[in-house]
C-alpha positions in Angstrom: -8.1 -70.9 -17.2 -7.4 -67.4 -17.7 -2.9 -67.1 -18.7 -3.6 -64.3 -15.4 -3.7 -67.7 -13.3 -0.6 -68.9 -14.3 2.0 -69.8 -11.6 4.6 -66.8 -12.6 6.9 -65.9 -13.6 5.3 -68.1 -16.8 6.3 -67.6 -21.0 3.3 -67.5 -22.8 2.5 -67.4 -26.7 -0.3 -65.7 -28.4 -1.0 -69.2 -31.4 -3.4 -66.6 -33.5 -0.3 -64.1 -33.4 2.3 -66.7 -34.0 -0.2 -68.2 -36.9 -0.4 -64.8 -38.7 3.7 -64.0 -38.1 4.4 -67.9 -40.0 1.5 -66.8 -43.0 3.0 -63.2 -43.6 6.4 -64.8 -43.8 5.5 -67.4 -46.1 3.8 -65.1 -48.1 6.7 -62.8 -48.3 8.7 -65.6 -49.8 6.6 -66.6 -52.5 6.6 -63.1 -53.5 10.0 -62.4 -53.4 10.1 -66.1 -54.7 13.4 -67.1 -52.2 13.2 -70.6 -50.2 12.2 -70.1 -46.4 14.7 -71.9 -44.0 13.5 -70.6 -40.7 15.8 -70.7 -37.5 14.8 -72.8 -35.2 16.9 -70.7 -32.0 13.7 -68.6 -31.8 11.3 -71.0 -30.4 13.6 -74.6 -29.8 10.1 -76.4 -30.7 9.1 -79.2 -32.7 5.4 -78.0 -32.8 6.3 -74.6 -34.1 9.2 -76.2 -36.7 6.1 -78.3 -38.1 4.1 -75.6 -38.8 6.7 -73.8 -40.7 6.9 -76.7 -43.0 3.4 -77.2 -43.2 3.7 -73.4 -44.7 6.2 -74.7 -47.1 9.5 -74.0 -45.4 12.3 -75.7 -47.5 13.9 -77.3 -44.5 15.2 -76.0 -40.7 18.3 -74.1 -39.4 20.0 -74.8 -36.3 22.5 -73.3 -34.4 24.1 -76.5 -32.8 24.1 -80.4 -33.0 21.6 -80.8 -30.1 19.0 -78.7 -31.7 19.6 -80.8 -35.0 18.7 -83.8 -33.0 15.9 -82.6 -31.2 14.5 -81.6 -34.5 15.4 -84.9 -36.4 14.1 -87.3 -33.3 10.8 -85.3 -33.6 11.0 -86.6 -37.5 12.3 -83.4 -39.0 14.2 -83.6 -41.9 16.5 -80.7 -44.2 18.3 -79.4 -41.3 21.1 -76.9 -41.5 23.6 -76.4 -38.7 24.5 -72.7 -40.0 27.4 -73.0 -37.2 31.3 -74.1 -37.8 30.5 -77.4 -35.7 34.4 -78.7 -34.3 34.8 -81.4 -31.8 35.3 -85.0 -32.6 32.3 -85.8 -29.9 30.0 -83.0 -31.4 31.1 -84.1 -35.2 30.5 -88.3 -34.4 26.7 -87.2 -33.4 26.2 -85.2 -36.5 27.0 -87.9 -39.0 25.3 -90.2 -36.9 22.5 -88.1 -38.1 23.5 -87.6 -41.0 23.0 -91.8 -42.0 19.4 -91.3 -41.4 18.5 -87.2 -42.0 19.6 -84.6 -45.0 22.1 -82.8 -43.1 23.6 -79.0 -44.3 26.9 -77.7 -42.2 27.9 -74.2 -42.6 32.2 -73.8 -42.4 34.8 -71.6 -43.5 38.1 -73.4 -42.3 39.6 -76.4 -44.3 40.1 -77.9 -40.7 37.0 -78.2 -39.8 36.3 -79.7 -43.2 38.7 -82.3 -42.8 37.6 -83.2 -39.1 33.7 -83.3 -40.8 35.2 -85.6 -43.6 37.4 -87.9 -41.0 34.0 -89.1 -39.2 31.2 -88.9 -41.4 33.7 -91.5 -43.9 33.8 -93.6 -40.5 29.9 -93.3 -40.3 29.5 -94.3 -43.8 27.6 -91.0 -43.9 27.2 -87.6 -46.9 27.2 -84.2 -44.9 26.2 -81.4 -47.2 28.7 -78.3 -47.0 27.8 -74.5 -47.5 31.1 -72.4 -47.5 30.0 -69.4 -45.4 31.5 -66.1 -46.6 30.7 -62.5 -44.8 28.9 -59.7 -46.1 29.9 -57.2 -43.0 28.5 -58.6 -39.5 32.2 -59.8 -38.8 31.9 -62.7 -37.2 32.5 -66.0 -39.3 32.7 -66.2 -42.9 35.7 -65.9 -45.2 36.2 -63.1 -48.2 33.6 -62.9 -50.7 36.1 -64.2 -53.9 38.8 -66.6 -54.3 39.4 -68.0 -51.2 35.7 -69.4 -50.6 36.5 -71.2 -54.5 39.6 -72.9 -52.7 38.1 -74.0 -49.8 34.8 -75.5 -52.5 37.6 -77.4 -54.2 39.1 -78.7 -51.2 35.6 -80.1 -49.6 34.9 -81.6 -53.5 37.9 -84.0 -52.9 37.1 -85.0 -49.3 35.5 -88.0 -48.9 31.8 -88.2 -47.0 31.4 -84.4 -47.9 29.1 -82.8 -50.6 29.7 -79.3 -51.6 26.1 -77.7 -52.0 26.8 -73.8 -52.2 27.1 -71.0 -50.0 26.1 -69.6 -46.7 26.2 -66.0 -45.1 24.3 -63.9 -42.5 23.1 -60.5 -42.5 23.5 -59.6 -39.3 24.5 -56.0 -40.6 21.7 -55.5 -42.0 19.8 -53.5 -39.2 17.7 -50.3 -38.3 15.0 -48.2 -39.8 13.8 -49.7 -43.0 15.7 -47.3 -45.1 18.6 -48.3 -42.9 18.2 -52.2 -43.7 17.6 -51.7 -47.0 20.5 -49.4 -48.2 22.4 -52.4 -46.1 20.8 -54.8 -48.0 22.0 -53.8 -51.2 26.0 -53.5 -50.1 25.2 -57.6 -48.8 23.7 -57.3 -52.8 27.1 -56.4 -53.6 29.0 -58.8 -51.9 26.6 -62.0 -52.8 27.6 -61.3 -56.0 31.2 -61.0 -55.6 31.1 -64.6 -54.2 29.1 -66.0 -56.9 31.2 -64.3 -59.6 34.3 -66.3 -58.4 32.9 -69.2 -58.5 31.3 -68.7 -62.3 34.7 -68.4 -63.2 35.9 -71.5 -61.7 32.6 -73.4 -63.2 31.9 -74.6 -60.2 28.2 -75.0 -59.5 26.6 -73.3 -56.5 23.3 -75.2 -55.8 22.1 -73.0 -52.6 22.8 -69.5 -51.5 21.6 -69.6 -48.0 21.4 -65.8 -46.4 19.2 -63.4 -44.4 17.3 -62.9 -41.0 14.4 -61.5 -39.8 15.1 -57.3 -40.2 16.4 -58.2 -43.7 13.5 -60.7 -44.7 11.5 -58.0 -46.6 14.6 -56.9 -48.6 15.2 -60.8 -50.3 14.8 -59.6 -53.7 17.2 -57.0 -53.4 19.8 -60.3 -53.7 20.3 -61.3 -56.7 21.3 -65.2 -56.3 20.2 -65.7 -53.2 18.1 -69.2 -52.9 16.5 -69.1 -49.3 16.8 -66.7 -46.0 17.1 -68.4 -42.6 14.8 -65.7 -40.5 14.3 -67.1 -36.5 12.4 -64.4 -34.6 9.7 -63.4 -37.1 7.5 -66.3 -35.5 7.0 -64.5 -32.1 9.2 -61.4 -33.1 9.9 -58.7 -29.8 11.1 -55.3 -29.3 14.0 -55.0 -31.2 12.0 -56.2 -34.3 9.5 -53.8 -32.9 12.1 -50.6 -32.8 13.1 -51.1 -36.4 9.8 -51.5 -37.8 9.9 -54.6 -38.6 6.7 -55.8 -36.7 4.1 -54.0 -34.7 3.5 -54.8 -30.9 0.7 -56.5 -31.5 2.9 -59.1 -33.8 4.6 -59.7 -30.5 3.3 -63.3 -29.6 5.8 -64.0 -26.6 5.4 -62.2 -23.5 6.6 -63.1 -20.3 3.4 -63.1 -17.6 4.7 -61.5 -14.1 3.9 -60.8 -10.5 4.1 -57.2 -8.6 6.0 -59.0 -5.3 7.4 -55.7 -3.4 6.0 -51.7 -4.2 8.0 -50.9 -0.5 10.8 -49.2 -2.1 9.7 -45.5 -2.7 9.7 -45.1 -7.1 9.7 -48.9 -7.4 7.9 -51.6 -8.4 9.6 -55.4 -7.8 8.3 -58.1 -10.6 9.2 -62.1 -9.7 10.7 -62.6 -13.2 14.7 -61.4 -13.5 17.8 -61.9 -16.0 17.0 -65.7 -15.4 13.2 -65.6 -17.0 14.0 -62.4 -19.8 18.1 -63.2 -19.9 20.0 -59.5 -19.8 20.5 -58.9 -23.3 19.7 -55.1 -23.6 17.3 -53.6 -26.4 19.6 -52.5 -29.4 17.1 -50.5 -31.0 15.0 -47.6 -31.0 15.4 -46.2 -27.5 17.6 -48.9 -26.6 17.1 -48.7 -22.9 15.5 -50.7 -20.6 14.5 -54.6 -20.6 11.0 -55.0 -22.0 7.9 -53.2 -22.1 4.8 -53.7 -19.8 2.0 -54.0 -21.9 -0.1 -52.8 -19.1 2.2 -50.0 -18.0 4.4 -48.6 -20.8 5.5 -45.7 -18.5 7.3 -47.7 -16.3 10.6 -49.2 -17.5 12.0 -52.4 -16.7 15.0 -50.5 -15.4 17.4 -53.2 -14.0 17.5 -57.2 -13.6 18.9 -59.3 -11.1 18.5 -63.0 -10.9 15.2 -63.3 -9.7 14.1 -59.6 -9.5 12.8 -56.7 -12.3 13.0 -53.2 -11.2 10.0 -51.5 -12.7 10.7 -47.5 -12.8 7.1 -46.1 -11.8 8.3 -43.1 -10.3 6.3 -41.2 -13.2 4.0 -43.8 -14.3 0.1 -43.2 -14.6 -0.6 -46.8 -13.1 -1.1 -48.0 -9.8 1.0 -50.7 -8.9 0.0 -52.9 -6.3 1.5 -56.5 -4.9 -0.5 -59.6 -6.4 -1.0 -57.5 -9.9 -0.2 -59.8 -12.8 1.4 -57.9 -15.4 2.8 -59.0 -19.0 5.9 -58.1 -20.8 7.5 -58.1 -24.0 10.8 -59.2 -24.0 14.1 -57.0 -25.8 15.3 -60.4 -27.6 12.6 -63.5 -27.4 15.2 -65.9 -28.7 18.0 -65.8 -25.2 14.6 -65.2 -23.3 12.8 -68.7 -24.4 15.9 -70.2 -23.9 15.2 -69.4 -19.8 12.1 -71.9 -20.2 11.2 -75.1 -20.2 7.6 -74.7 -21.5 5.7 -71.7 -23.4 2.0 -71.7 -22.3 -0.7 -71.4 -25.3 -2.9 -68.8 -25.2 -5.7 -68.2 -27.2 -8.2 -64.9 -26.3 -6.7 -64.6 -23.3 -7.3 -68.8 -22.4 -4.6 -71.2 -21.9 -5.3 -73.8 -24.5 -2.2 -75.9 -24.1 1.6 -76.3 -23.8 4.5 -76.6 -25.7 7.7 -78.2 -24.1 11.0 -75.7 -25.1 12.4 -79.5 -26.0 16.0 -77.7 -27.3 16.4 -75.4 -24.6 20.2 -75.4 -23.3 21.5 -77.4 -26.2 24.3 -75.7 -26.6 26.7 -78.6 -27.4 
């Protein structure tokens, strides 16, 4: 059937698009010759994870324990939780993996360290460690420099624990290309700060672990660095779009839609609200509105509430009438799959199957 037949509001995924996205990225590594450990956050998809290794993807990222499971029961293997996992509950489940799976954790707090080494020796389990340092987002990471050294000495003498290297994101690194790539040489900068401390502590970093998907093309500008971690490249969406990143037609995810309500003088009411696109607001280029109508780019998605879009048509060119199935690009793909349980396959306009979101709401 035709993806305009589809009980909406429906997520649906372009496979020649998302096919292309995973060749140019692989490509892009092997250029820039860096390893490619793609974030699983973006799609939450066994089906897509497997094609990323089939493109020779070192291994997977995840963001929590759940996702590593999903992943590992689907026969994954090489998975990185780039997240400070802390819990006793939440640690018990990751060496439980570990025993059976290669498993990375990203931390920067000896006490998480020593929580990760209390249960993975009562597992009879190894857990890799990356020490994850910041080069400017602010969020986790500790000083580039002496202090990552100490913690690496302090996980070399815990017991279950393997130091492997070094993790960081660049977050920061965002905007017009010239933008991301004047950022991506201060990250330059502090990469090698980090790796300079520990040369003079002669202590061996195996992996360097760094990037995301606006700072993909800049890899080589690193020095050091040993893989990038991108997530949204494989459907991409408008803030990729706005930076120049992707064109629209890299876009593979868009979110298929019903006109429900054209009563209110200026408006236009879709069935799909924050609960199908999530409210995360566009944070680049015009940075306004929630998504672009491929049909209608004149008309703004103005406003969300749960169940309801406000399309803006008070100057658009189109006709909007109730019944009309209309197709939008979402600001930030990863929150908005997250919303589904199932992205529909589309290929020239058929559906051709389904993929089940299987890590959707793992959050713990």
């Amino acid at each position: 059937m035709h993806f305009r037949e589809l009980s909406t509001p429906a997520l649906m995924v372009d496979v020649d698009v998302v096919e292309r996205n995973l060749e140019r990225m692989a490509a892009s590594c092997r250029e820039q010759r860096v390893g490619l450990r793609p974030h699983t956050k973006t799609h939450k998809t066994p089906e897509v994870a497997r094609l990323q290794l089939d493109r020779g993807a070192v291994g997977l990222t995840v963001a929590k324990v759940g996702e590593a499971e999903v992943m590992a029961e689907a026969g994954l293997d090489e998975i990185l939780v780039a997240y400070p996992v802390f819990g006793r509950e939440k640690l018990l489940r990751l060496a439980s993996l570990a025993r059976e799976r290669k498993i990375l954790v990203s931390l920067d707090d000896a006490r998480t360290a020593q929580e990760l080494s209390r249960v993975a020796n009562e597992k009879v389990a190894t857990v890799g460690v990356l020490v994850e340092f910041d080069v400017g987002f602010h969020r986790c990471g500790l000083e580039p420099g002496p202090a990552c050294v100490e913690l690496a000495r302090k996980i070399e003498k815990m017991p279950g624990l393997q130091f492997r290297g070094l993790m960081t994101y660049f977050g920061n690194v965002w905007g017009a290309a010239e933008e991301r790539r004047r950022e991506a040489l201060h990250v330059a900068d502090r990469v090698k700060t980090a790796l300079d401390a520990f040369a003079q502590a002669h202590l061996n970093v195996e992996i360097v672990s760094g990037g995301s998907t606006p700072s993909a093309e800049f890899a080589h500008l690193v020095p050091g660095l040993t893989e990038i971690r991108p997530g949204t490249y494989v459907y991409n969406d408008l803030n990729t779009h706005h930076q120049g990143a992707c064109k629209l037609e890299d876009c593979a995810a868009r979110i298929v839609t019903t006109v429900v309500s054209t009563a209110v003088p200026g408006r236009a009411i879709i069935d799909a609200g924050s609960k199908t696109f999530s409210s995360d607001a566009l944070k680049a280029g015009p940075q306004a509105g929630y998504g672009r109508v491929v049909e209608a780019p004149d008309a703004p998605l103005i406003k969300l509430n749960e169940e309801h879009g406000h399309l803006d048509i008070s100057k658009s060119a189109h006709r909007f009438e109730v019944g009309e199935v209309l197709t939008v690009i979402p600001n930030h793909v990863c929150t908005c799959v997250n919303m589904h349980d199932e992205a529909f396959l589309i290929r020239d306009g058929q559906v051709t199957g389904c993929w089940r979101v299987a890590a959707r709401g793992k959050i713990r």
